[in-house]
Steps between C-alpha positions, in 0.01 A plus 500: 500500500275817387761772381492814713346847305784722466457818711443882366829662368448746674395475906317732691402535904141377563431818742231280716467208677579188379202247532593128503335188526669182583256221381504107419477164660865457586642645826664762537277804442513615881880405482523741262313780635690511819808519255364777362401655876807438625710696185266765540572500908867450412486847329285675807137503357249462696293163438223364567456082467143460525369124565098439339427135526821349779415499876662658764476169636726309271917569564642714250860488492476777181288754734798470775779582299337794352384646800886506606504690150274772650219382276147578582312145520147474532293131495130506439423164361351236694657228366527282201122485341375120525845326503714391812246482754314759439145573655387810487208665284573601161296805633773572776773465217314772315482748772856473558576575173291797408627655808866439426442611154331796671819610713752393193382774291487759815822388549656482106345905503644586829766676394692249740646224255657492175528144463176298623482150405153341544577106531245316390238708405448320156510200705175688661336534140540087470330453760218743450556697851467865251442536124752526257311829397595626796827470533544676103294772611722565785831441260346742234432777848832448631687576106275790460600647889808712567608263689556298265811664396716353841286190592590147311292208561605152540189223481559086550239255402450189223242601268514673192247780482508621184307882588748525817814423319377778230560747769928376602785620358710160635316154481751186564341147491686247725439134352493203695683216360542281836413590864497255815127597541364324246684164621310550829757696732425789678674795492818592637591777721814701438433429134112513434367755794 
């Protein structure tokens, strides 16, 4: 077990946003950003949970409850890219993701949110639908704005890019030791989606 680094004697506020980025191969990385959505809700910020790459289409039992939160929730994906049944051009997958990362960052400087979490975006940067370069040139924008100061960012995907992680303050890996999937089960609602 790696031993933990022993924090600063001395602690001091942050006085910005917080940017996090739940990454890894294990579930739980969108589990964990609605956590975080729904402590920030708890407390009366204003959020934003902000689908990328999941489809309208597909039930979402996490999207329900926080809506009953009075979180914002916006889906722009169009599905799962090349897995469970999907068709569609790559092309169409693409111009669903530059425009949702187009109305993410109107939204994250709207003055609107202080808590936006963008749920798998990184999962966007897998699968090619934007750059990586694009997404650290809109991190390094957003922690040189003013609005910086009240907006924290929540992001969900599996990879670990080294230039985006650079630019986070909070990265937690989940690891997958054993997962249903992988025995050929699909997943299961109320505890997957």
């Amino acid at each position: 077990m790696p031993i933990r680094k022993a924090p600063p004697k001395k602690l001091k506020p942050l006085n910005r946003g917080v940017t996090i980025a739940y990454i890894g191969d294990g579930k739980g990385k969108t589990t964990a950003a609605v956590g975080v959505a729904t402590r920030a809700a708890g407390y009366g910020w204003k959020v934003l949970f902000f689908q990328f790459y999941k489809s309208p289409d597909w039930p979402s039992g996490e999207r329900e409850a926080l809506r009953k939160l009075g979180v914002d929730v916006e889906v722009h994906g169009q599905g799962f890219v090349g897995i469970l049944g999907d068709r569609k051009p790559l092309a169409q997958h693409k111009a669903a993701a530059k425009k949702a990362l187009d109305r993410a960052w109107m939204l994250i400087h709207s003055g609107k949110y202080q808590l936006v979490v963008l749920d798998e975006i990184i999962s966007c940067l897998e699968q090619k639908l934007f750059p990586v370069s694009v997404v650290v040139a809109m991190l390094k924008k957003h922690a040189a704005s003013p609005t910086a100061k009240n907006v924290h960012l929540v992001m969900t995907g599996h990879e670990k890019f080294a230039a985006l992680l650079k630019q986070v303050d909070l990265v937690t890996e989940m690891k997958m030791l054993k997962h249903p999937y992988y025995k050929g089960f699909i997943a299961v609602k109320g505890i997957d989606y």
